[in-house]
C-alpha positions in Angstrom: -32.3 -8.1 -29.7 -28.3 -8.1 -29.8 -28.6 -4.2 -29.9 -30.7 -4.2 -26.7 -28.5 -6.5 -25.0 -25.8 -4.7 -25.5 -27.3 -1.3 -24.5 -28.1 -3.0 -21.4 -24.3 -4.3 -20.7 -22.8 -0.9 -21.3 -25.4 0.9 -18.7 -24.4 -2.1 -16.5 -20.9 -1.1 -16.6 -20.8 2.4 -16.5 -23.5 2.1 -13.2 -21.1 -0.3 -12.2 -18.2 2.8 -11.9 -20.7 5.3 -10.6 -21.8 3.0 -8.2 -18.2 2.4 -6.6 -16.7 -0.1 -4.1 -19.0 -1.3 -1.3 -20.0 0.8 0.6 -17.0 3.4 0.7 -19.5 6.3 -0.4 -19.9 8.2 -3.2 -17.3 7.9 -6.2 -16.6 10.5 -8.9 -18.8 10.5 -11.9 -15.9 11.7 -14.0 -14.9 8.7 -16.3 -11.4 7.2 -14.6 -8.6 8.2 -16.7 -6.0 5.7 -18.8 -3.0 8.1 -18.1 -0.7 6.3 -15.7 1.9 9.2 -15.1 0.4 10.2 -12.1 0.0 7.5 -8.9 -3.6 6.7 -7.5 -5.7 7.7 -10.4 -8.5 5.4 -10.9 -7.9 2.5 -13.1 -10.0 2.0 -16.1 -11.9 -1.1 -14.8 -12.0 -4.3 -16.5 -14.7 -6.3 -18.2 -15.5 -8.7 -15.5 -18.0 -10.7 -17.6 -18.9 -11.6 -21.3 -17.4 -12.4 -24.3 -13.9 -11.6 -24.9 -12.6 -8.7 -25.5 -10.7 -9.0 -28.3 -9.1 -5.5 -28.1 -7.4 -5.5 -25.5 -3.9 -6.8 -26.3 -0.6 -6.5 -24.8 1.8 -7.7 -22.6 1.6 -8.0 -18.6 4.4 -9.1 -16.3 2.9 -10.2 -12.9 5.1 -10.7 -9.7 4.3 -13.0 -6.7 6.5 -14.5 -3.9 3.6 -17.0 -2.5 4.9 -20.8 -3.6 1.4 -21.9 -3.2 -0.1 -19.3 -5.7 2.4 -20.3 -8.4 2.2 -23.9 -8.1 -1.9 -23.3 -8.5 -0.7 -21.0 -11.8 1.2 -23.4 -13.0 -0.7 -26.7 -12.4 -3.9 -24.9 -14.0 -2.2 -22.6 -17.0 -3.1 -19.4 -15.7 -1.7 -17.7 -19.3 -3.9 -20.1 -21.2 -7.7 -19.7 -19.2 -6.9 -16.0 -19.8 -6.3 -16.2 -23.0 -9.8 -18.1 -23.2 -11.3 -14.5 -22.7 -8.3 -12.2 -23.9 -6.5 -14.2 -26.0 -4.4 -10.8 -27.5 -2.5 -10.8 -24.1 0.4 -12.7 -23.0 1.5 -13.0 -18.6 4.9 -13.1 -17.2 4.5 -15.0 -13.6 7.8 -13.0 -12.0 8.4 -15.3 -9.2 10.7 -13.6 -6.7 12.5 -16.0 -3.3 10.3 -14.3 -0.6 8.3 -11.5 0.7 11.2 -9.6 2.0 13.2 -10.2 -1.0 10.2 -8.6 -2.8 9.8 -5.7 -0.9 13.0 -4.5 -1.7 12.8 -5.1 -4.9 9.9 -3.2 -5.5 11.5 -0.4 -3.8 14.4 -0.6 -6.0 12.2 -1.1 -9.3 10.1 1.9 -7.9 12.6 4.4 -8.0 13.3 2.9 -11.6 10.1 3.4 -13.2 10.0 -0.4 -13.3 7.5 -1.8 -11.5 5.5 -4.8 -12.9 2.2 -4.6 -14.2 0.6 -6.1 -11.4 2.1 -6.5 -7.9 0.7 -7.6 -4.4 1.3 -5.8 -1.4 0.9 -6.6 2.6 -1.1 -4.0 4.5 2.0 -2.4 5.8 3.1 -1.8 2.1 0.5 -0.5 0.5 0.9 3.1 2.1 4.8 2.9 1.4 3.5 2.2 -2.9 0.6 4.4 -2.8 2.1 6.5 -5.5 2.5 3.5 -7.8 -0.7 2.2 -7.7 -3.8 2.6 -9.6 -7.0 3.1 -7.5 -9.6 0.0 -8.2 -11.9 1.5 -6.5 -14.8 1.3 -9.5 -14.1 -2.6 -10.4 -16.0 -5.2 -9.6 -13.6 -7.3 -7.8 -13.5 -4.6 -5.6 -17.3 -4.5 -5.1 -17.1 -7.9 -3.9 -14.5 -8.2 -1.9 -15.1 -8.0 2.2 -12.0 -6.5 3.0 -10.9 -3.9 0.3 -12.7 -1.0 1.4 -11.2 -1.0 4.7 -8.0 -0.4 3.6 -8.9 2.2 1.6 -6.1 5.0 1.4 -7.6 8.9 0.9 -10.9 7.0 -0.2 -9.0 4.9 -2.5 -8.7 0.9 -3.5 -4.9 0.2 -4.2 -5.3 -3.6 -3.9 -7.7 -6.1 -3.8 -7.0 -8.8 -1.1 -6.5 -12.1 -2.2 -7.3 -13.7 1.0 -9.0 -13.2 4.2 -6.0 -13.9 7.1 -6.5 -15.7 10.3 -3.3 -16.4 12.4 -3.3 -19.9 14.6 -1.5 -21.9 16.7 -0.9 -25.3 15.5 -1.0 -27.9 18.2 -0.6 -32.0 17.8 -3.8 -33.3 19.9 -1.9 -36.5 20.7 1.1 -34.7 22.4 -1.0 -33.0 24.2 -2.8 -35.8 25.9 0.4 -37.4 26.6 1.7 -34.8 28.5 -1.8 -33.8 30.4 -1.7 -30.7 29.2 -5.1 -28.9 27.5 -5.8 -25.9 25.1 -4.5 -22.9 27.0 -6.9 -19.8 27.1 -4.8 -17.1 28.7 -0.7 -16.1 28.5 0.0 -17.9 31.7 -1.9 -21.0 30.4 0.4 -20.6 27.1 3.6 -20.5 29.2 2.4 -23.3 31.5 1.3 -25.8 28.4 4.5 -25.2 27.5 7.0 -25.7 30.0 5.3 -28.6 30.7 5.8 -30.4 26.9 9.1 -29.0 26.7 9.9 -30.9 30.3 7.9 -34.3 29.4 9.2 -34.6 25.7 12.6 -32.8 26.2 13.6 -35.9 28.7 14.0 -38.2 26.1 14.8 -35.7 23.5 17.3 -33.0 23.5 16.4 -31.4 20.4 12.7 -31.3 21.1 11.1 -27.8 21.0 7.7 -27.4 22.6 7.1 -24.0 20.6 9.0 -24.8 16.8 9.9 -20.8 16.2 12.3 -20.7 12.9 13.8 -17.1 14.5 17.2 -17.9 11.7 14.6 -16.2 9.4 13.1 -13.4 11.8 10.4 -12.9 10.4 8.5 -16.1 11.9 8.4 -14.2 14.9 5.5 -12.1 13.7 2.5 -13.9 15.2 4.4 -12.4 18.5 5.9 -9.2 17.7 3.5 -8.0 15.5 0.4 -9.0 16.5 0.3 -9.6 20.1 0.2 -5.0 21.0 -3.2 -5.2 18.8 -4.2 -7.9 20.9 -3.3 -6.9 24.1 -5.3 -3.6 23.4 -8.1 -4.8 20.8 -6.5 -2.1 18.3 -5.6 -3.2 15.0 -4.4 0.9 13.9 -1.7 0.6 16.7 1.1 1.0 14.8 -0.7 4.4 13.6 -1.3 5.5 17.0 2.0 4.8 18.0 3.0 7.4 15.3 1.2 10.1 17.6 3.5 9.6 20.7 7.0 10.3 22.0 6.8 7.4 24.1 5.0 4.2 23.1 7.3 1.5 24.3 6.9 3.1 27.5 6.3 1.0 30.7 2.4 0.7 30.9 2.0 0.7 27.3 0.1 -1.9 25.4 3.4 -2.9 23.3 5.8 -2.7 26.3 3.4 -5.3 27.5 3.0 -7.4 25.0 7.2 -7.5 24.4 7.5 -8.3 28.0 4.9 -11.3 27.9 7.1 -12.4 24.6 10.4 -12.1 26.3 9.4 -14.3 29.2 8.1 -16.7 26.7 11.1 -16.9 24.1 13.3 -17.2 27.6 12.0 -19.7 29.5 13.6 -22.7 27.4 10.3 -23.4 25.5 12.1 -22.9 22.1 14.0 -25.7 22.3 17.8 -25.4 22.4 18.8 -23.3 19.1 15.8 -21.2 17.8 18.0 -19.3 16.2 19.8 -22.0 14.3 16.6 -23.1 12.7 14.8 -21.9 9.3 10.8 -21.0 9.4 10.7 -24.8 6.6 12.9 -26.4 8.8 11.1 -26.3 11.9 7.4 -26.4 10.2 9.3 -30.0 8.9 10.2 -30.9 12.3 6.8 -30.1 13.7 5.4 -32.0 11.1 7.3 -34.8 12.5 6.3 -34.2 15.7 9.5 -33.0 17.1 7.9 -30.1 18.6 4.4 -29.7 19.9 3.2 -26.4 18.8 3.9 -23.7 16.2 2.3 -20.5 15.5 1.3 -19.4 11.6 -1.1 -18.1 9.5 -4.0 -20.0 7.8 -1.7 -20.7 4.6 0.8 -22.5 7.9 -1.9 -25.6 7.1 -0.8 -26.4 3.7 2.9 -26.3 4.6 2.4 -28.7 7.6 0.0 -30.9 5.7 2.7 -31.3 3.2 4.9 -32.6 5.3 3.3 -34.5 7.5 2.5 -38.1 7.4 -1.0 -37.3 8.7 -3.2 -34.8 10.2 -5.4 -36.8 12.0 -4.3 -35.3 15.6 -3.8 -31.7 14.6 -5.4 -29.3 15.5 -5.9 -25.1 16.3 -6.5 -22.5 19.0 -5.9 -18.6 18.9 -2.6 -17.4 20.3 -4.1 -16.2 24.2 -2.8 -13.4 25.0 -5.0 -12.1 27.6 -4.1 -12.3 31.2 -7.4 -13.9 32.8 -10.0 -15.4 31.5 -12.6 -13.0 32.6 -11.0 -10.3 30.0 -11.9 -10.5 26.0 -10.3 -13.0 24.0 -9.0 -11.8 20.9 -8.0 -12.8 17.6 -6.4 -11.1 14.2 -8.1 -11.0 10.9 -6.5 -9.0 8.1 -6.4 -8.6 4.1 -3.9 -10.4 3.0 -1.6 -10.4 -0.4 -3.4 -7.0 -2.2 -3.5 -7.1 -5.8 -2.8 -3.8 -7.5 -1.8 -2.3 -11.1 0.8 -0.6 -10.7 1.6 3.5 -13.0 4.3 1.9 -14.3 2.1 -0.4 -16.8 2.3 0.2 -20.4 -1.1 -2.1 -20.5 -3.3 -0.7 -17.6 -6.9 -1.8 -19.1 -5.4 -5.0 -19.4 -3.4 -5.1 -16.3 -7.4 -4.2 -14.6 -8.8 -6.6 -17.0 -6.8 -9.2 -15.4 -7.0 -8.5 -12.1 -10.8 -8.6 -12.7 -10.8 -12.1 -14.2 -8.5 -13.4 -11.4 -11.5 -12.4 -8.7 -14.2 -13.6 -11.5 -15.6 -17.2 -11.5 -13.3 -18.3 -14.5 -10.2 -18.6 -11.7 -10.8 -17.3 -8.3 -13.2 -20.0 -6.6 -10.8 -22.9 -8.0 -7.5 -21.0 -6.1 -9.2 -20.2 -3.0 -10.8 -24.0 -2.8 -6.7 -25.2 -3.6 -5.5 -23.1 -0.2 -6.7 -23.3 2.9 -6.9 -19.3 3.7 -10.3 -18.1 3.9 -11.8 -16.5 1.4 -12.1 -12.8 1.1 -14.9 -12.5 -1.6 -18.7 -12.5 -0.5 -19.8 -13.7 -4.1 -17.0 -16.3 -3.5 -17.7 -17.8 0.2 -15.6 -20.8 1.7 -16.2 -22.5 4.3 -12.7 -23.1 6.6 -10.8 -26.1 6.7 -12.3 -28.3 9.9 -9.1 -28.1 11.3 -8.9 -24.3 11.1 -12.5 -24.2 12.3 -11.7 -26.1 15.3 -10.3 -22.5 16.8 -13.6 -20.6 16.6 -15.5 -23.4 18.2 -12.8 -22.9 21.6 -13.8 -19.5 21.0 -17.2 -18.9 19.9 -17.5 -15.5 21.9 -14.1 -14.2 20.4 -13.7 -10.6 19.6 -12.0 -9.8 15.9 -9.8 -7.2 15.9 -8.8 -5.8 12.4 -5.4 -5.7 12.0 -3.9 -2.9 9.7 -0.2 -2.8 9.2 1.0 1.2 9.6 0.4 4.4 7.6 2.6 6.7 6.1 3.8 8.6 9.4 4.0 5.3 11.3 6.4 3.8 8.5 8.4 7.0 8.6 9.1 6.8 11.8 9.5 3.3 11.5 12.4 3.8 8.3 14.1 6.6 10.8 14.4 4.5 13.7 15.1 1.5 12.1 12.4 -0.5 14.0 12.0 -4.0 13.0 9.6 -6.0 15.1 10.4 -9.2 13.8 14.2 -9.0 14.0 13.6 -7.5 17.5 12.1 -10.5 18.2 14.9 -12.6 17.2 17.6 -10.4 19.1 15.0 -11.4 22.5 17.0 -14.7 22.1 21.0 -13.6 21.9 22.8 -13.6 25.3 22.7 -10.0 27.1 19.8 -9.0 25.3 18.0 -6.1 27.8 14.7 -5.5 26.6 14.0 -2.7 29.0 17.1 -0.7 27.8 15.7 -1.5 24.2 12.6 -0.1 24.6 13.8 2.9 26.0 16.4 3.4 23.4 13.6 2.7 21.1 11.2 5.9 23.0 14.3 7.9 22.5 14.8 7.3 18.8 11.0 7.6 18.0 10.7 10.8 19.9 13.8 12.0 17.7 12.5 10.9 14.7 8.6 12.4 14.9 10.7 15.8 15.5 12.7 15.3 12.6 9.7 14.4 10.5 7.0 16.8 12.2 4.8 14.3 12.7 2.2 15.4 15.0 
């Protein structure tokens, strides 16, 4: 009987690598390769269920910048459950200050040969590491993850998303009432809502901010800048087809649009009196006090403002409108978020699988995903959303997704030549003399430059 069963567990695996990741089509029938010299080879994959596997031993250094994920490690002893199944093997948590922070560390490390074991990457980033990643494509995290093959690179997996994104707009229901305002549907509605908090609450209050922005840190300005051209057009791949044209901040494009609709928002004294002055945690602090009205995040926004609030009886969520009318699609973003890969620099890359395949398993993932309030991006693995968060599909039962994807290789080339930066963009829309139509032009110029330089088609 043992001898049977394990017969049957080795055909299980091995159909398990023929058979691929979802439904990305066929995979090669060659066995995946343990060399890690050469960047996107498949990676051996991992035993995702049975008894231990007592030969596989080593040491694996694993790097994060999410605060929530490593106070989930460390409350739970992430080293120890994995030792339950693998106890040869020992796991560095590298715990670097932010995700920018990371990102250039990476990029330093890369050029090093000293990358970590296992890294996570955005969907902008995965294109710019695709050398240094191993291709997951035959695991069976992969297999059962929603999002993975959709961000498949040349057919191949470099990083299983931890998390299915949603971005919201925070709103306290209270202030709202108080002010007469409701749940805006379309841009104007947004600006309107607004102006009219900032006027009602402002008069008492001169450091009230109807729209808490951190723009000291730039990058809070994303739900804005980068987001708001794939909603305006319903593209998520438009920072790839911007990488096919001389012109794409051009009046009339979706973009130049979107910037414009941004501008007139960060402008019209909604922001409060110093935006720039103010961190991304110190504002989502303030909010939580109710100094400001509304802020716009991302699913994991919930656990920061619950942490700091005294309650969060009256909050509640809608999807940034962008649309003009309401007789025009409303949209919203969904994308992969955090993407866990092995990285060709591992000395341990069955192990460094073997973990990322226990991570996605029942042993740790349902526990994590149940401790955050991001949606889960696993189908064997489904969560149901936060009421709170949930509150923005009922407003918007008929909404249309659009899957978000963060820029190829040509798009981040041109992107490095220019030196476009979306989010910082976004924070120069609020220093005196800023003139966004000269920027955008200078920006056509630069990119038109820069795909000659690069003979990008």
């Amino acid at each position: 009987m043992k001898k049977i069963v394990s017969i049957l567990l080795t055909l299980a695996v091995m159909m398990g690598l023929l058979a691929g990741c979802g439904s990305g089509g066929a995979q090669d029938s060659n066995p995946p390769s343990n060399s890690t010299q050469n960047g996107g080879e498949q990676a051996p994959a991992g035993n995702e269920g049975g008894e231990a596997v007592s030969d596989l031993k080593g040491d694996l250094v694993f790097a994060i910048w999410d605060n929530n994920l490593l106070e989930y490690i460390e409350a739970n002893d992430m080293e120890a459950k994995f030792q339950e199944k693998y106890p040869n093997a020992t796991i560095e948590v590298e715990k670097i200050k932010d995700d920018s922070e990371y990102w250039n560390s990476m990029k330093m490390r890369a050029s090093a040969n000293q990358l970590p074991d296992v890294m996570f990457n955005k969907p902008f980033t995965l294109s710019r590491f695709q050398d240094y990643l191993l291709d997951l494509s035959g695991t069976e995290a992969c297999k059962n993850n929603t999002l993975a093959q959709g961000y498949a690179i040349n057919g191949k997996v470099l990083g299983i998303p931890m998390t299915a994104g949603y971005e919201y707009v925070y709103y306290w229901k209270d202030m709202f009432q108080e002010a007469g305002v409701q749940v805006p549907t379309t841009w104007e509605e947004l600006k309107d809502v607004s102006k009219k908090l900032q006027d009602h609450f402002g008069a008492n209050d001169p450091d009230f901010m109807a729209i808490a922005l951190g723009a000291k840190d730039e990058w809070p300005t994303y739900p804005y800048m980068e987001f708001m051209p794939a909603l305006v057009s319903g593209n998520g791949q438009n920072w790839n087809d911007m990488a096919k044209s001389d012109a794409p901040f051009a009046e009339g494009t979706d973009i130049n649009k979107a910037y414009h609709r941004v501008y007139d928002l960060f402008t019209s004294g909604v922001l409060g009196k110093d935006p720039l002055g103010l961190s991304k945690d110190q504002v989502t602090n303030l909010f939580a006090q109710k100094k400001a009205a509304i802020t716009a995040l991302g699913d994991w926004g919930l656990q920061d403002i619950a942490g700091a609030a005294d309650s969060t009886d009256q909050l509640g969520t809608f999807y940034l409108p962008v649309r003009e009318t309401a007789s025009e699609p409303f949209r919203y973003i969904v994308q992969g978020d955090s993407f866990m890969g092995v990285t060709t620099h591992s000395k341990n890359p069955e192990l460094a699988t073997a973990f990322v395949e226990w991570f996605y398993s029942e042993a740790w993932y349902p526990g994590y995903i149940n401790y955050v309030s991001s949606a889960s991006s696993m189908s064997n693995f489904p969560k149901d959303k936060d009421p709170i968060l949930a509150e923005a599909d009922a407003a918007q039962p008929d909404g249309e997704m659009v899957m978000y994807d963060g820029g190829g290789d040509d798009f981040t080339a041109i992107q490095n030549e220019t030196a476009f930066d979306y989010k910082k963009l976004g924070a120069q829309m609020l220093t005196n003399g800023f003139d966004l139509d000269a920027t955008l032009a200078e920006l056509d110029a630069k990119w038109a430059a820069a795909r000659a330089k690069l003979g990008i088609q």
